[in-house]
C-alpha positions in Angstrom: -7.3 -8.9 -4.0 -8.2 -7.5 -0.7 -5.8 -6.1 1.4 -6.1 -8.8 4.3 -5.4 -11.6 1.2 -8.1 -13.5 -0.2 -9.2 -14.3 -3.7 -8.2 -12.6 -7.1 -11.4 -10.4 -8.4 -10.6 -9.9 -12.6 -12.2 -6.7 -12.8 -11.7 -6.1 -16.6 -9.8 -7.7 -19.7 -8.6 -7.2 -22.8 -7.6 -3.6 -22.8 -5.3 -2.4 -25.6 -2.0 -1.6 -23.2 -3.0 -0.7 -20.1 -0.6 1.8 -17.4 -0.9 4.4 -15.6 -3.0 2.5 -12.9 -4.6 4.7 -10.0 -7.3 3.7 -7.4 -10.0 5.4 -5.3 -12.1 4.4 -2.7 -14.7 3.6 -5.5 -13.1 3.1 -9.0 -9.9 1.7 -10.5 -8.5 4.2 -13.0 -6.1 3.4 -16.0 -4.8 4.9 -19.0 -4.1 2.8 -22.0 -2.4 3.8 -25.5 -1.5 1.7 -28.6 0.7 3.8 -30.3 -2.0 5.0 -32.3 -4.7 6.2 -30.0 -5.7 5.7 -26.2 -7.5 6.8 -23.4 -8.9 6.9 -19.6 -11.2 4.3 -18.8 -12.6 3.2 -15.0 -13.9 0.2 -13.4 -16.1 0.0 -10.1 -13.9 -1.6 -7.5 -17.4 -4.2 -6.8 -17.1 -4.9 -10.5 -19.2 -3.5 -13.4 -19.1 -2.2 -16.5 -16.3 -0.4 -17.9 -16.6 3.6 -18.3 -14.6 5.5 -20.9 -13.2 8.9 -20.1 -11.5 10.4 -23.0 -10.5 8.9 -26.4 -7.4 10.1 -28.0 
């Protein structure tokens, strides 16, 4: 949602457990872990597809 209010985007779904949320001027950042593996994935903030940092 934009700061100023407006409507909800849904930038990504369906992630295992997501946390560990952080936010550039570009990307939205989260880690996510299942209690058997996880990772770092991103999002463009204008939408997109979903990028994969590290697998654990």
């Amino acid at each position: 949602m934009p700061v100023g209010g407006g409507s909800v985007t849904v930038l990504v779904s369906g992630q295992i457990d997501p946390f560990s949320l952080a936010v550039d001027n570009a990307n939205v950042y989260w880690t996510e872990y299942n209690g058997y593996t996880g990772g770092i994935s991103s999002v463009p903030i204008a939408g997109g597809s979903v990028a994969l940092f590290a697998l654990t």
